[in-house]
Z-matrix of the N, CA and C atoms (Angstrom, degrees):
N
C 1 1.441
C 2 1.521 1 110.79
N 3 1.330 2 124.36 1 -50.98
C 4 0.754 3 133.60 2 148.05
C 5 1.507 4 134.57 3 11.27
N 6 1.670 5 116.13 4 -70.87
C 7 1.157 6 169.81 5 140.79
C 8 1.382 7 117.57 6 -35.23
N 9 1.397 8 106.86 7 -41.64
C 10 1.518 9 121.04 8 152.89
C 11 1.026 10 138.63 9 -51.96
N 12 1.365 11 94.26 10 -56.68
C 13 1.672 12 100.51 11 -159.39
C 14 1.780 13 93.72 12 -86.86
N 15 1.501 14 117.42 13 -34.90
C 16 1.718 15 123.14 14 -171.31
C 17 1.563 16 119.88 15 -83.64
N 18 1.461 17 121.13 16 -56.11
C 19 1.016 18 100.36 17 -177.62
C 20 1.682 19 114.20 18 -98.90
N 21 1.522 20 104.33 19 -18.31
C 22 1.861 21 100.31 20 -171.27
C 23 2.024 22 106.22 21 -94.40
N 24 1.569 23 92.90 22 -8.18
C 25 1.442 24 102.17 23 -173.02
C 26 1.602 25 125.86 24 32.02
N 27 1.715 26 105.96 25 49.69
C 28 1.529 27 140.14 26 164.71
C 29 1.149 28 111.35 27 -92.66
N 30 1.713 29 121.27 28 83.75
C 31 0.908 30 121.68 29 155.78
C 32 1.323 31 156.48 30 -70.23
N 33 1.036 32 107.31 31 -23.88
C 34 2.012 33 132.74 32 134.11
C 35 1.832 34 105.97 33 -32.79
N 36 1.024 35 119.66 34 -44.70
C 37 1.431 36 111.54 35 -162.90
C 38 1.466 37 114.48 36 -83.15
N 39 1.547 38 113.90 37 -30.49
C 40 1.270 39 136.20 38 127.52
C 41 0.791 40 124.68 39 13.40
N 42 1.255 41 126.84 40 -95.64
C 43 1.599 42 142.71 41 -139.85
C 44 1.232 43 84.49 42 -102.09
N 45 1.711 44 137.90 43 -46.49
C 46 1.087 45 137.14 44 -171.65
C 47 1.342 46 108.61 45 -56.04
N 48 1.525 47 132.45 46 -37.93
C 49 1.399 48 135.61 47 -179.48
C 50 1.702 49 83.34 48 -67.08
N 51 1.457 50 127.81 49 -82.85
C 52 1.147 51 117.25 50 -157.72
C 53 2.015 52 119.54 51 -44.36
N 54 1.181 53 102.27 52 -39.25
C 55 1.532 54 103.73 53 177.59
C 56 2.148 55 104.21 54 -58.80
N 57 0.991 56 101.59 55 -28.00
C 58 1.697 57 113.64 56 -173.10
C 59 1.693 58 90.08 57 -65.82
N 60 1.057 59 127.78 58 -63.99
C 61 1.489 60 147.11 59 177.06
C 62 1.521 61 105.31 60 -22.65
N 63 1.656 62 98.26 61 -78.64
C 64 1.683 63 118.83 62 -178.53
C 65 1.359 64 106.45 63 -47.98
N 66 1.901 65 123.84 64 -41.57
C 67 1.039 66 103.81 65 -179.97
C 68 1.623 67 126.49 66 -52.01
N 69 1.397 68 95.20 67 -57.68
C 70 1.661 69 118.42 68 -171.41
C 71 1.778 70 95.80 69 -42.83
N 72 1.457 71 107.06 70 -50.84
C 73 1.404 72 111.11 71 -179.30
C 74 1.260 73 119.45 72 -35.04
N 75 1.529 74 120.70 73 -57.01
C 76 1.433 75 135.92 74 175.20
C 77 0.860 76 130.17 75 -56.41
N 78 1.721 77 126.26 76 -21.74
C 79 1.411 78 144.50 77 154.20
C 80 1.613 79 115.18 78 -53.09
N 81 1.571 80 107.05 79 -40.35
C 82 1.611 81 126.17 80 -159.56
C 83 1.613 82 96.48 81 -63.94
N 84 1.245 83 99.15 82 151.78
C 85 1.733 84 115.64 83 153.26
C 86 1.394 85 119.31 84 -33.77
N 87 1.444 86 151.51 85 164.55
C 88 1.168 87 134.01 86 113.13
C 89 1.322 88 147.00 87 -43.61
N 90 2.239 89 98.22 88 -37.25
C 91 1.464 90 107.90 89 161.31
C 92 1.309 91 137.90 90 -66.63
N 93 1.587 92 104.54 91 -8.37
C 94 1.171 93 117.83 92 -147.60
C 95 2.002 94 111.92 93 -88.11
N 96 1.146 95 104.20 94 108.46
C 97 1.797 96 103.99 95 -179.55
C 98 1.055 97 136.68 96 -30.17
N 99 1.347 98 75.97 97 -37.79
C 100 2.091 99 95.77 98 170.66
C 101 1.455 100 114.40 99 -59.43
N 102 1.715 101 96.53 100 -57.37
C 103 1.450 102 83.41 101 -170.07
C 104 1.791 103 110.76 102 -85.83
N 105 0.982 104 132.41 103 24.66
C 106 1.542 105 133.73 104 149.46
C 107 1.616 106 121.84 105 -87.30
N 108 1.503 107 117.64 106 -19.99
C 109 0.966 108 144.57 107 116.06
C 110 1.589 109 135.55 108 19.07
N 111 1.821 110 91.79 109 -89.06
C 112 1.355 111 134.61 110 -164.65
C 113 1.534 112 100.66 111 -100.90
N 114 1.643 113 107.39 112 -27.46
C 115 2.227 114 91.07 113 163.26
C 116 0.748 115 102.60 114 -103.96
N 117 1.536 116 152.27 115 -8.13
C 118 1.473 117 130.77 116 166.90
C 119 1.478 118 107.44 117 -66.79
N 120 1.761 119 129.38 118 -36.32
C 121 0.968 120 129.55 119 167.76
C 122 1.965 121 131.95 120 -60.41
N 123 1.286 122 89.73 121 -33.09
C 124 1.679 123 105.26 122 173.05
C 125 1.788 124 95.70 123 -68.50
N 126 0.975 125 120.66 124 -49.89
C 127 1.351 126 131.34 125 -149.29
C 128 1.709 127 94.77 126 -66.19
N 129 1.316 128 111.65 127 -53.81
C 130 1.745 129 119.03 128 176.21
C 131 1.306 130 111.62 129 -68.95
N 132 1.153 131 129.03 130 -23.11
C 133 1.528 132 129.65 131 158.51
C 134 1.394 133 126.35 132 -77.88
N 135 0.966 134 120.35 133 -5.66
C 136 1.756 135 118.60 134 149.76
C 137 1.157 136 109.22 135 -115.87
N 138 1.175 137 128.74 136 9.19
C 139 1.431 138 118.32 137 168.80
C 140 1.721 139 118.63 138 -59.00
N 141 1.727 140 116.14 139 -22.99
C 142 1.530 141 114.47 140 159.43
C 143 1.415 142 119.88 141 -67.25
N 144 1.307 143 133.71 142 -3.43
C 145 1.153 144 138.21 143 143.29
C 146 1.556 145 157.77 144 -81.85
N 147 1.249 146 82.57 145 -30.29
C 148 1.781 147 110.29 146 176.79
C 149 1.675 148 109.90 147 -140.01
N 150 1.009 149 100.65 148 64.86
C 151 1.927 150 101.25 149 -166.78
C 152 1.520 151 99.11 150 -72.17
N 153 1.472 152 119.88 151 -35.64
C 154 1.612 153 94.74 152 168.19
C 155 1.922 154 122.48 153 -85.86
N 156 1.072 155 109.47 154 -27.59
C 157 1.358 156 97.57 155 155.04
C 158 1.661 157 140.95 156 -39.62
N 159 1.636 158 92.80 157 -59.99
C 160 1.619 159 111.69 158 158.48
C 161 1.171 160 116.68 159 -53.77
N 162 1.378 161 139.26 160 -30.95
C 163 1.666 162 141.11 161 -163.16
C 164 1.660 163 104.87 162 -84.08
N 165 1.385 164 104.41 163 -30.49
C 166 2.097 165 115.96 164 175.39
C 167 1.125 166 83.72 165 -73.34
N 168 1.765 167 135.77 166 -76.17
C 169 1.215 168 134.99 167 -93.89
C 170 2.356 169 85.82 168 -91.57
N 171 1.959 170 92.10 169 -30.44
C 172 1.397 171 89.10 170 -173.90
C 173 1.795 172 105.56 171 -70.19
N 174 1.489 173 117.43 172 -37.28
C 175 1.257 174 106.99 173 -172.38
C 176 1.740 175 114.34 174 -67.45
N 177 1.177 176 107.50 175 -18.18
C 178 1.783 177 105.24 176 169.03
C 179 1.225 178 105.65 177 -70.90
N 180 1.408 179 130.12 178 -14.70
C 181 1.253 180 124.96 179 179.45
C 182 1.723 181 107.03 180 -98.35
N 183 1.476 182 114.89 181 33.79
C 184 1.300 183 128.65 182 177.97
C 185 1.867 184 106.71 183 41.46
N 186 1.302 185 116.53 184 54.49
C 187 1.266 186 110.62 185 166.00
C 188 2.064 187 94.29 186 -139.87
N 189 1.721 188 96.22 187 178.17
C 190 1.302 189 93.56 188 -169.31
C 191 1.703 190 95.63 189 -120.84
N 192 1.312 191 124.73 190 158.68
C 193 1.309 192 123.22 191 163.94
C 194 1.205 193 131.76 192 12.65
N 195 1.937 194 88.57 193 101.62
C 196 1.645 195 123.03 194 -147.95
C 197 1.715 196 84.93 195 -73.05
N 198 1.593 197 122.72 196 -44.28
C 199 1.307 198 134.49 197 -156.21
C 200 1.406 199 103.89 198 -53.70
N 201 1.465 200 121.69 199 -48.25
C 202 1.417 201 120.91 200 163.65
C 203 1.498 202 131.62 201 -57.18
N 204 1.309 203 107.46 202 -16.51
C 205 1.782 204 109.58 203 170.42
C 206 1.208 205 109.91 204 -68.44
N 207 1.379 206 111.07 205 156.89
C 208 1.592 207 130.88 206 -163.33
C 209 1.951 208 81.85 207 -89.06
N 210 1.364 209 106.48 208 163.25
C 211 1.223 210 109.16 209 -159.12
C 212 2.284 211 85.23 210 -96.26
N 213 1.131 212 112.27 211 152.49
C 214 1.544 213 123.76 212 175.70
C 215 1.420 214 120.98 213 -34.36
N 216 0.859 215 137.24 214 145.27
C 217 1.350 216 133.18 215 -170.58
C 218 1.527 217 100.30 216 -133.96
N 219 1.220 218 141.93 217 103.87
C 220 1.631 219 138.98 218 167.58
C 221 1.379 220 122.89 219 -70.76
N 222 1.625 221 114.52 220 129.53
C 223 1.457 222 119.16 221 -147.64
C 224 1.767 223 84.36 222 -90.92
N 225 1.172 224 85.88 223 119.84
C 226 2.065 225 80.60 224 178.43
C 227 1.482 226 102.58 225 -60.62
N 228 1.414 227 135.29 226 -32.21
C 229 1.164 228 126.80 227 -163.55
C 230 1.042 229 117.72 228 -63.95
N 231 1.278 230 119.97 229 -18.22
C 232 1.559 231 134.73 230 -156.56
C 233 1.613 232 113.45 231 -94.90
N 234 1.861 233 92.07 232 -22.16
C 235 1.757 234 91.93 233 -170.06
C 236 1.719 235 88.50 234 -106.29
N 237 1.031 236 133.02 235 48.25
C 238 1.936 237 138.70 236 141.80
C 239 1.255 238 100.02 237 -86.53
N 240 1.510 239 97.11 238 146.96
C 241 1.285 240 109.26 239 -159.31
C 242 1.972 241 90.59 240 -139.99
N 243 0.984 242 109.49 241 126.36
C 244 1.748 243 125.09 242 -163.44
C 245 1.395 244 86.98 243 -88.78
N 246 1.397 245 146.02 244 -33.21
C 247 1.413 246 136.63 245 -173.14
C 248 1.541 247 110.93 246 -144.93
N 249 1.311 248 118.52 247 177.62
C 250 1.267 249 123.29 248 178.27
C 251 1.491 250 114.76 249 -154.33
N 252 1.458 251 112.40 250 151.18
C 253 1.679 252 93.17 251 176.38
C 254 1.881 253 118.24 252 -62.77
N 255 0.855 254 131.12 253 157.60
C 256 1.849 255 126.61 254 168.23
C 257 1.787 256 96.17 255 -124.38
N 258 1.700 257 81.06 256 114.65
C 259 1.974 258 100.62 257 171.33
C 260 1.622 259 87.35 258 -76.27
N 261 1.453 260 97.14 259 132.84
C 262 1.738 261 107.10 260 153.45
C 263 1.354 262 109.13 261 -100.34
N 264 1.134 263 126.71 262 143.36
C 265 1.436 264 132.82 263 153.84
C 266 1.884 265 120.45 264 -135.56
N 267 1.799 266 91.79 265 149.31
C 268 1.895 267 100.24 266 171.48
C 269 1.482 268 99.36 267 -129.04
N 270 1.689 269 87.28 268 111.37
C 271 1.639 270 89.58 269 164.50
C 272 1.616 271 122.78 270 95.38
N 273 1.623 272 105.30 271 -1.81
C 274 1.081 273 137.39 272 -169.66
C 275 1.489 274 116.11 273 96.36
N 276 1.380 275 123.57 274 5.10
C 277 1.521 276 123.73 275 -168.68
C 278 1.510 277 109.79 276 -100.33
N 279 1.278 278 98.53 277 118.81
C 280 1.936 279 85.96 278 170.63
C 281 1.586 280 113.67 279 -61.71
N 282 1.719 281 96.69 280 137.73
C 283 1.376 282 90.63 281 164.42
C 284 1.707 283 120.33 282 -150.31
N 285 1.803 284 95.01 283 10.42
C 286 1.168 285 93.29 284 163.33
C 287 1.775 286 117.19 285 -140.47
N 288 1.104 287 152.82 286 125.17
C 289 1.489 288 132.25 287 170.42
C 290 1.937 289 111.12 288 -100.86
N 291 1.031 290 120.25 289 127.17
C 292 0.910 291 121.81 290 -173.10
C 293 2.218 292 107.25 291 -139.32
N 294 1.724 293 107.99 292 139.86
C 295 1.189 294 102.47 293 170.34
C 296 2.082 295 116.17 294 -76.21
N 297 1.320 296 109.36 295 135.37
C 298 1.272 297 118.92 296 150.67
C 299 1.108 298 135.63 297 -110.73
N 300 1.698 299 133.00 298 170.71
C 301 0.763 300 134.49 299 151.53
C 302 1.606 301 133.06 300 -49.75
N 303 1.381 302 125.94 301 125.84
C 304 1.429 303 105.19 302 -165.30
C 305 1.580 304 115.62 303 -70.41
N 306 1.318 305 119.69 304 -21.44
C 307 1.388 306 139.83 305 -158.07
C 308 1.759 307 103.22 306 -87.02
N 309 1.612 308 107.06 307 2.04
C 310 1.570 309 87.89 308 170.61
C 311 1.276 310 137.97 309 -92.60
N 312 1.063 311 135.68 310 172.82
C 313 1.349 312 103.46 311 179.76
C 314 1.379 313 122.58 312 -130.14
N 315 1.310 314 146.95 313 171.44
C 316 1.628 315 127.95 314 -150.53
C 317 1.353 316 135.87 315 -51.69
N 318 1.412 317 99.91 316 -32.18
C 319 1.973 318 95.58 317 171.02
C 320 1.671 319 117.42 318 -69.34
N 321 1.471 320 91.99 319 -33.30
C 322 1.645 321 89.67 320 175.28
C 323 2.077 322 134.44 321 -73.25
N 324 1.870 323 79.65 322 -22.10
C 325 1.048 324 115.24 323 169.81
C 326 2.162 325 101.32 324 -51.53
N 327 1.472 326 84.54 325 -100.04
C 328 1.461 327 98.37 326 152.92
C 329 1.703 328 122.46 327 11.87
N 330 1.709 329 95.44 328 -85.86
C 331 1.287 330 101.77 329 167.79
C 332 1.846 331 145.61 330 -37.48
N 333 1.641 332 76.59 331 -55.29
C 334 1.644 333 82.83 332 170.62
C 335 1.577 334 120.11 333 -67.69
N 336 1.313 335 108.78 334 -27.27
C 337 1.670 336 109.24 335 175.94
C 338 1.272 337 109.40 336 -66.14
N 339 1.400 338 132.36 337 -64.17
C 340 1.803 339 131.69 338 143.23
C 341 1.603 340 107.92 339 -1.67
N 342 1.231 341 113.57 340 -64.41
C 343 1.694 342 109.41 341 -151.44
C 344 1.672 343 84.98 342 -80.65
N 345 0.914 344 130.69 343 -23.19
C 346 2.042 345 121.58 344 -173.55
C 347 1.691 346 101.18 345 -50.65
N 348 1.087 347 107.89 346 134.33
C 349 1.355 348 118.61 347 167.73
C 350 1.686 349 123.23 348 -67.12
N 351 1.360 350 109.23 349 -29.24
C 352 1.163 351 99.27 350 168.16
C 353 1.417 352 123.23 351 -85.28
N 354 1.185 353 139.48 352 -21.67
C 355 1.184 354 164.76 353 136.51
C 356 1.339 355 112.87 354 -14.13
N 357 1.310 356 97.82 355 -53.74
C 358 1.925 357 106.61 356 -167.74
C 359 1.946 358 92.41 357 -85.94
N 360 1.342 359 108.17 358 -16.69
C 361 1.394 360 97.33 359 177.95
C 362 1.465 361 108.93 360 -69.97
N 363 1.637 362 127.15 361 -35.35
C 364 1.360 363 119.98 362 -167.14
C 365 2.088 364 103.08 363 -96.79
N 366 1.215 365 87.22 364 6.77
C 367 1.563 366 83.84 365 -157.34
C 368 2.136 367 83.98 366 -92.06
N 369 1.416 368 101.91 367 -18.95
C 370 1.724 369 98.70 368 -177.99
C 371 1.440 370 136.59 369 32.35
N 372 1.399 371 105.37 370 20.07
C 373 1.678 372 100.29 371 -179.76
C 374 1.707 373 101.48 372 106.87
N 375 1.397 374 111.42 373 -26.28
C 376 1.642 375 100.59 374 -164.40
C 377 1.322 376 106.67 375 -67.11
N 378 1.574 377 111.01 376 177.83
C 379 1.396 378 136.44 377 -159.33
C 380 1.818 379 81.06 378 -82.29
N 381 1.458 380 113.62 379 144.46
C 382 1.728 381 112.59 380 155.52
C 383 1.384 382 101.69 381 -118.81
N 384 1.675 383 94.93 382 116.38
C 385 1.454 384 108.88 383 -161.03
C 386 1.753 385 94.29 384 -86.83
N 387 1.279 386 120.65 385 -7.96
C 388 1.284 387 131.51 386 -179.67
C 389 1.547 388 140.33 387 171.04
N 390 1.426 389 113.76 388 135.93
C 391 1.347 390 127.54 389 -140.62
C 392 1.653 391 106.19 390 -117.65
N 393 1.585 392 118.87 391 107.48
C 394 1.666 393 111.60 392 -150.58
C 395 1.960 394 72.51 393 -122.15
N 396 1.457 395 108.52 394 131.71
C 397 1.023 396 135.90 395 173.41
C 398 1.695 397 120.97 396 -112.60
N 399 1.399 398 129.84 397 84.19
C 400 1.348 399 122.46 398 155.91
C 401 1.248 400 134.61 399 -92.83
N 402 1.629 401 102.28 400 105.53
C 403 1.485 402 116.69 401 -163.45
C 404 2.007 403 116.66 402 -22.27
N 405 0.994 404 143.75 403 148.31
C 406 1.003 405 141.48 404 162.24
C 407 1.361 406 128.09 405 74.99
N 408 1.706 407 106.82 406 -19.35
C 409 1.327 408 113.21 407 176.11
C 410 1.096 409 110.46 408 -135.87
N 411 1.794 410 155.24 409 -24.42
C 412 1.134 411 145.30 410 172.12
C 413 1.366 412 113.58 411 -147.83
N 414 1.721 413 111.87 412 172.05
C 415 0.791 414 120.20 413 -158.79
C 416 1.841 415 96.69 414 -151.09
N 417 1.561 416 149.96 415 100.32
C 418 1.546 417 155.61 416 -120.83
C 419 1.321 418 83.85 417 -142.83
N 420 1.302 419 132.38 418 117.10
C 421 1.466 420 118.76 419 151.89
C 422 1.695 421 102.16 420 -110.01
N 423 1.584 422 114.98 421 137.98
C 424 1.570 423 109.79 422 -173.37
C 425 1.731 424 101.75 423 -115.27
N 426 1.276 425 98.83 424 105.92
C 427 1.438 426 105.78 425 -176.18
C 428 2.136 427 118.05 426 -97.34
C-alpha cells in the first residue's frame, strides 16, 4: 500500500489492498492476535482518508493517537509464499488449477500437469507439439 499511495499514486489499489485485509479480518477469530493485529493495521491505513473516523475507531481499539504512530512497515518476510496455485491449460483452455510447491522448477513443473487426471483427459494420446511454461503461474501444452 505503501507503494501505492507514494510512488505509483494508485489510489484504487489502495483501499482495494485494505478492503482485501478487512475481508481476511472477518474470517479471523476474535481471540485471535493476528486479527487484533490486522485491525489495528487496517485502521492506520485509512487513517489518510478518514483521520477522524480512524482516531474513534483506533481509541475503541484501546490505544491513543493514531496521528502519532509511525506509519506500517511490511515485513517482507512474511509476504513469501512456499506455494502457489499452477493454471494447467490444452490448447489455451484452462483445465486444471492445482497448488505447488514454489521451489520447483519447470520439468517438474511440467510433470505434474502431465500426471493431472484431468489434463490427461484433454491431452488424449495426442502429439504435444508444444510446451509454454510461465514460471509461477502456468503451465499450456498445445497439442
Amino acid at each position: 500500500m505503501t507503494d501505492d499511495l507514494g510512488r505509483r499514486q494508485s489510489f484504487h489499489t489502495a483501499i482495494a489492498a485494505v478492503i482485501e485485509l478487512l475481508n481476511e479480518l472477518s474470517r479471523a477469530g476474535a481471540d485471535d492476535p493476528a486479527a487484533r493485529f490486522a485491525a489495528e493495521t487496517a485502521v492506520s491505513l485509512i487513517n489518510p482518508w478518514a483521520p477522524h473516523l480512524t482516531e474513534e475507531l483506533w481509541q475503541r481499539l484501546g490505544r491513543e493517537r493514531l496521528w502519532e504512530e509511525p506509519w506500517p512497515v511490511a515485513d517482507l518476510s512474511q509476504l513469501v509464499e512456499d506455494s502457489f496455485e499452477l493454471v494447467v491449460q490444452v490448447n489455451g483452455k484452462v483445465r486444471d488449477r492445482f497448488e505447488v510447491d514454489a521451489g520447483l522448477g519447470e520439468d517438474e513443473l511440467v510433470e505434474r500437469a502431465k500426471a493431472s487426471e484431468r489434463v490427461r483427459t484433454h491431452l488424449d494420446g495426442g502429439e504435444i507439439r508444444k510446451t509454454i511454461v510461465v514460471p509461477r503461474k502456468l503451465v499450456n501444452f498445445v497439442v
